[in-house]
N, C-alpha and C positions, 0 to 999 in steps of 0.2 A: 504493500500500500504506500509505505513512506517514498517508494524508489518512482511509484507513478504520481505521486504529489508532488515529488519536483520538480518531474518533468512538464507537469501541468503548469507550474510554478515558472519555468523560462528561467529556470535561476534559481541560485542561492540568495534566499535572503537577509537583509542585515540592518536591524533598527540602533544597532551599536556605533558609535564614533572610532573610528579607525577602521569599518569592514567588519569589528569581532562580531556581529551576529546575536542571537537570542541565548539566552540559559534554555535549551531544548533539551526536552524529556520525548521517549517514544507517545505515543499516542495511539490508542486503538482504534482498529475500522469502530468498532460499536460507537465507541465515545464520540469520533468525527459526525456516526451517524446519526446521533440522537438530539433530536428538535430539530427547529430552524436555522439554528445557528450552526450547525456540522453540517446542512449539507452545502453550507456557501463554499467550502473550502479554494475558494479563487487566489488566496494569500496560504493555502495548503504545504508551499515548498520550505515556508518557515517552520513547519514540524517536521520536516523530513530529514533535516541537515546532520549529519554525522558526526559532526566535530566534537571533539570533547572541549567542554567552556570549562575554564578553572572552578573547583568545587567553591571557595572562597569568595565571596561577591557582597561587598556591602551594599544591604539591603535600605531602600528608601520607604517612606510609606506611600499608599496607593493615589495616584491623581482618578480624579471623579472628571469624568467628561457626560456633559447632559448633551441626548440627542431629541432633537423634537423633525415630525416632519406629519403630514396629511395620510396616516395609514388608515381610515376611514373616512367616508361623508363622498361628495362630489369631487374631490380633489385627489382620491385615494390611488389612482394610478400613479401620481410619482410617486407614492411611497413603496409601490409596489416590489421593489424589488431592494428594499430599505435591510430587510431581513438576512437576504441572501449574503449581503456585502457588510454589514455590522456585525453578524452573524461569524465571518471567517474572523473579523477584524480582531472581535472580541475574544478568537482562541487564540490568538496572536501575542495580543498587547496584555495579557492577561499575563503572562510568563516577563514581562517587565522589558521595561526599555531605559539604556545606559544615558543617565544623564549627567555630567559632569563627576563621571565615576561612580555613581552610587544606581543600583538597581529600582525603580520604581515601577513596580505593576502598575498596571491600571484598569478602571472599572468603566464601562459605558451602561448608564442609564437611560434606555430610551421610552419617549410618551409620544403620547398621539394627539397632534391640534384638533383631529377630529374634521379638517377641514372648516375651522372658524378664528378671527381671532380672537374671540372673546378665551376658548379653548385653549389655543396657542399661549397667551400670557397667562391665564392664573398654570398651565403646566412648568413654564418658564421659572414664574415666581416659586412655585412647589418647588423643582429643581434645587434652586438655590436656596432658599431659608430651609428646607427640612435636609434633602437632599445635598446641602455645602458643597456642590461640584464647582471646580476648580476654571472650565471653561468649557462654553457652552455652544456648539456644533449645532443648525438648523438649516433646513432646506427645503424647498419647492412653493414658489410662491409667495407674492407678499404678503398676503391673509395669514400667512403662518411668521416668515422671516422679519416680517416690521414688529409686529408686538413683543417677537420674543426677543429681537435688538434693541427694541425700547425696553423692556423689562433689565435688561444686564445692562442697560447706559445707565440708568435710574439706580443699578443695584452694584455699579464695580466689578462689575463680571466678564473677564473676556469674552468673547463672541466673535466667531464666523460663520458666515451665511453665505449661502450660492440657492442657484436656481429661481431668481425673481430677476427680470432687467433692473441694470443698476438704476435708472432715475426713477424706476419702481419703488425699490430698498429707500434709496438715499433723498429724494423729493417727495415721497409720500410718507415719508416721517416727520416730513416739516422743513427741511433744510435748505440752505442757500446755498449759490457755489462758494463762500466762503465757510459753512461752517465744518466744523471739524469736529465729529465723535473722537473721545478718547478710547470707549471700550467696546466698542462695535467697528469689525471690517467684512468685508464683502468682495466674491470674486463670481462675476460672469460678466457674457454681454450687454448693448445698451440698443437704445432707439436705433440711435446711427447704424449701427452695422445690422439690425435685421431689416428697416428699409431698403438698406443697399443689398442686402439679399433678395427682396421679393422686388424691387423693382429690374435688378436683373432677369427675374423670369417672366414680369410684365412687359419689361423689351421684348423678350423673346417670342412673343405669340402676338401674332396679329388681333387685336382688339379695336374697339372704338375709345380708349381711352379712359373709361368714365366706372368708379369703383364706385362700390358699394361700400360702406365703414361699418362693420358689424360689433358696435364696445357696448360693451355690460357695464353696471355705476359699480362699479371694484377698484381698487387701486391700479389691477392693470389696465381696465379699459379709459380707467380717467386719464393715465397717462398717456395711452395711446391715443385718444381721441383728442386732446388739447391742444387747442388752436393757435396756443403760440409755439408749442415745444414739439407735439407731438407729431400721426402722420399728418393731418391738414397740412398742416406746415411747411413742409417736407415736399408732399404731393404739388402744392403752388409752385416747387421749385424743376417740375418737371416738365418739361414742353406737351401742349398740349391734352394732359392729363387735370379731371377732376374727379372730386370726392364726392360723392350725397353720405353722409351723416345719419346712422339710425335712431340718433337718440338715443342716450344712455339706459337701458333696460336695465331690470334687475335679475340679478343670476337666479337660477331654476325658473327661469321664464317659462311656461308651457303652450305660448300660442304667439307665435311671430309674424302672423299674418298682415299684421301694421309695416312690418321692415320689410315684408319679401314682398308687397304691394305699390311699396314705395322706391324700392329698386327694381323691378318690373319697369314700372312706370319711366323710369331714368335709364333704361336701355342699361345696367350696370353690367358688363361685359365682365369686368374681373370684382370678385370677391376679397374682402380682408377682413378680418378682425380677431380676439382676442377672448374668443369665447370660456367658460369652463368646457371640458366635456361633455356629460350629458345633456346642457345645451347645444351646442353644435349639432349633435345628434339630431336631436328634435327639429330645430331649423331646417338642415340641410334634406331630410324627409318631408319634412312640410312643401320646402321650396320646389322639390321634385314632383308633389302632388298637385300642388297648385303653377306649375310649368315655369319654374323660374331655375335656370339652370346656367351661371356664368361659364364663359372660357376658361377664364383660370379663378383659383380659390387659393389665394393664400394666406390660411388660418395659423396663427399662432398659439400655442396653450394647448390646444384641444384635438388639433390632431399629430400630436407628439408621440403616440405609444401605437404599439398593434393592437390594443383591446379598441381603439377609435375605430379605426381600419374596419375592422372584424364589426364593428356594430354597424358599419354603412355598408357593408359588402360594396357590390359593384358598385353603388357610387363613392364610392374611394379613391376610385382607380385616378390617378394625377392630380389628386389633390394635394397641395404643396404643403410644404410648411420649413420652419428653421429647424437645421440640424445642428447639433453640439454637439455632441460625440457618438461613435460608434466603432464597429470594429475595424474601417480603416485609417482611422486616424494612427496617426503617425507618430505616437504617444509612448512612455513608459513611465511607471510606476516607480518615485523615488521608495515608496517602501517596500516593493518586491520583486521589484526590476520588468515583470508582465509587463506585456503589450496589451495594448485595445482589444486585440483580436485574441488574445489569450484569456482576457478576462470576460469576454461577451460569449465566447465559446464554451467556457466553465457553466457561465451561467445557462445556456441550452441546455446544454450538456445533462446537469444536475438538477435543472429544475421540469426540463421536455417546455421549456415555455420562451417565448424571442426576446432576443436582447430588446433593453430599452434606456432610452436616453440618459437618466439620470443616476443609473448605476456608475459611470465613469465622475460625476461630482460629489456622489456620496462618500466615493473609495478617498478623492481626493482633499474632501474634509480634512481627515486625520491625515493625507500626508502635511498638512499643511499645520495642523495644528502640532503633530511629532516636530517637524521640522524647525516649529519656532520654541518650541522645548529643549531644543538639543543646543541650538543656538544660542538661545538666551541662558540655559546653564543652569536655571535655579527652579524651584518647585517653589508654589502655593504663594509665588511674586505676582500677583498680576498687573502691575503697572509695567515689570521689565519684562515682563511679555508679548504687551501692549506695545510699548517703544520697540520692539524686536520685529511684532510682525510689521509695525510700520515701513520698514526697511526691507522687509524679507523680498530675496529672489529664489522662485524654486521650480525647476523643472518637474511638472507633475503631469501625472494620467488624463488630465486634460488642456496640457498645456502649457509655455509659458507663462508664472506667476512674478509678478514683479509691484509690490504697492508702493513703489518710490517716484512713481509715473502718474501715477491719478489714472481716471481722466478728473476725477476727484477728489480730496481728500479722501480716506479708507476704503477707496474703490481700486482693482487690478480687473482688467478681462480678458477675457475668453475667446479664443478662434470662434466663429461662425460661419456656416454653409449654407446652402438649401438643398432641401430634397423634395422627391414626389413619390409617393405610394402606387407601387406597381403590383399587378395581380402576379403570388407567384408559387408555383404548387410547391416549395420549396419549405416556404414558411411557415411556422406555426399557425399563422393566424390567414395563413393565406395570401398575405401582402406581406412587402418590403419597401424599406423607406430608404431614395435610390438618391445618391448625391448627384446636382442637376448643375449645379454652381456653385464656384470655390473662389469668386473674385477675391484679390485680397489674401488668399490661405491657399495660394495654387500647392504646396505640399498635401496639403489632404484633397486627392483623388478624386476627380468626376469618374461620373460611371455610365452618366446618360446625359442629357439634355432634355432641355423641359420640353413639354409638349401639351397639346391644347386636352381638357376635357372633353371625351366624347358625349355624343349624344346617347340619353339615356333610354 
């Protein structure tokens, strides 16, 4: 078992300063296999390692990292593959990682926002007043990532967050370009780079110009749709292209017949917007029932996973969306050397279920939080933690991390792509989401080109 985990593994792995590696004990198939957390084994090649570590290792005490993310309610497909990947983490980091010489376990407590942020923060605050965790790791979305980086700004608590557009995180908190969190950071994409992603595939297809804006009253669709910042904005700067505006709806809308009435009516050739999930769902079968059918649809949020795909069946097929990672990205893992394609393959593999997006930023939480651990040198400091990630640069599973750059104060991000959903007997869910355009990130691979929505 140990000899086919590190071949899975791409490597030996080593959360030790100099190369030394973990304090490794064998570990049995049953142990790997029991619960959730054994069968993530994607970081597997760190129990397989041979080497004898000196018996002698002073020991630290354990750091508490709190994880919070949307594993239930309308949001729960990012969290979906949350298990898989915290899961390996946790067999991992559990066996201690060297920090300025001295051994320190550590422990991941994860909660579930539930998909709200009323949820999100009283879990955040639990976290920290009962829970005393040390620093506090959250993802997907700013319903979840805003409240629980307001909770640790208000409470002195490190915090990193991914998976919400940065002026999501950082302007729907309240901020200006001047201010500056001390205890909250943040690493993904922004407005700018997923515009210049789907406006590359609205180049590419013959249209009449004229979108349709489909934003929910949420944090992301207020960003998206704001008239000075967001795509309105954006879109006036494109020759010949206008917007119609749906009117900020509320999420779990159940009859859209007002939006898809209204873009009917505006000839809206290509689609955009920022739905949840099971919204889109309902829209995009509505629109087909009552014959509203754009060229192109490029939806953000909501057609990110193959569980989207699989609820629209054939009308799926090229409907676009932004990619962040997958398994040809061109990535490795500072904490176990795995590629993209090693870690997206584990998870098929082990789960019989398709990679998905947000597994390569949940992996890269912790590299990211290890990293400024090792760095900064101290345990249970969190101001020199704080000053540490400020500055951090770190090659991770999704990319170039550098927060010494902005575009922000406590903002680094993220390569961005696009892709489109093609039918493919191949996949789990029957679709694959096919990288179309890579302006900007020509290392990470196209594999097709866009191409128009057929007729339904």
């Amino acid at each position: 078992m140990g000899d086919e985990l590190n071949s899975q593994a791409g490597g030996d792995v080593s959360l030790e300063e100099g190369g030394g590696g973990l304090n490794r004990a064998p570990i049995s198939r049953r142990t790997l296999l029991t619960g959730l957390a054994a069968i993530s084994v994607p970081l597997g090649g760190a129990l397989a390692s041979r080497r004898v570590e000196p018996l002698m290792r002073k020991k630290g005490r354990t750091i508490k990292f709190g994880y919070v993310s949307p594993e239930t309610g309308p949001l729960a497909a990012f969290g979906a593959a949350d298990s898989f990947v915290i899961g390996a983490l946790k067999t991992i980091l559990a066996r201690g990682v060297l920090i300025d010489g001295v051994i320190h376990p550590i422990e991941v407590i994860v909660k579930d926002s539930q998909s709200t942020d009323a949820t999100a923060a009283a879990v955040a605050n639990d976290l920290i007043k009962n829970d005393k965790v040390d620093i506090m790791l959250v993802s997907s979305t700013p319903d979840t990532t805003n409240p629980v980086s307001d909770a640790c700004e208000t409470n002195r608590v490190p915090c990193i967050s991914t998976v919400a557009p940065w002026q999501s995180w950082f302007f729907g908190r309240g901020a200006s370009p001047s201010t500056v969190y001390k205890w909250t950071y943040h690493f993904f994409w922004g407005l700018e780079d997923i515009e210049a992603v789907y406006s590359d595939i609205w180049e590419a297809i013959p249209t009449d110009k004229s979108i349709g804006g489909l934003w929910p009253n949420d944090s992301d669709g207020q960003a998206f749709a704001a008239a000075a910042t967001g795509f309105p904005a954006f879109i006036k700067t494109l020759p010949g292209y206008t917007v119609t505006p749906s009117g900020l709806y509320p999420d779990l809308t159940t009859d859209f017949t007002s939006q898809i009435t209204l873009f009917k009516g505006n000839n809206c050739d290509i689609l955009t917007g920022v739905p949840i999930p099971p919204d889109f769902t309902t829209f995009y079968q509505q629109a087909a029932q009552q014959g509203y059918q754009p060229k192109v649809a490029t939806i953000a949020k909501a057609m990110l996973f193959p569980s989207a795909a699989q609820a629209l069946g054939p009308l799926a097929e090229n409907i676009s969306t932004e990619y962040w990672w997958g398994p040809t990205h061109p990535y490795t893992s500072s904490l176990t050397n795995q590629s993209c394609a090693q870690i997206a393959g584990r998870f098929e593999t082990v789960t019989k279920q398709q990679w998905t997006q947000p597994i390569g930023f949940v992996h890269a939480l912790f590299e990211v939080a290890i990293a400024t651990l090792k760095k900064a040198k101290v345990v249970g400091d969190g101001s020199a933690f704080v000053k540490t990630l400020s500055t951090l640069k770190l090659n991770s599973i999704v990319g170039p991390l550098d927060w010494s750059k902005g575009p922000v104060p406590n903002v680094t991000k993220t390569p961005l792509v696009g892709g489109q959903w093609r039918a493919s007997s191949s996949a789990q869910s029957g679709y694959d989401l096919v990288i179309v355009t890579n302006t900007g990130h020509t290392n990470i691979p196209t594999a097709s080109t866009p191409e128009v929505i057929k007729a339904s």
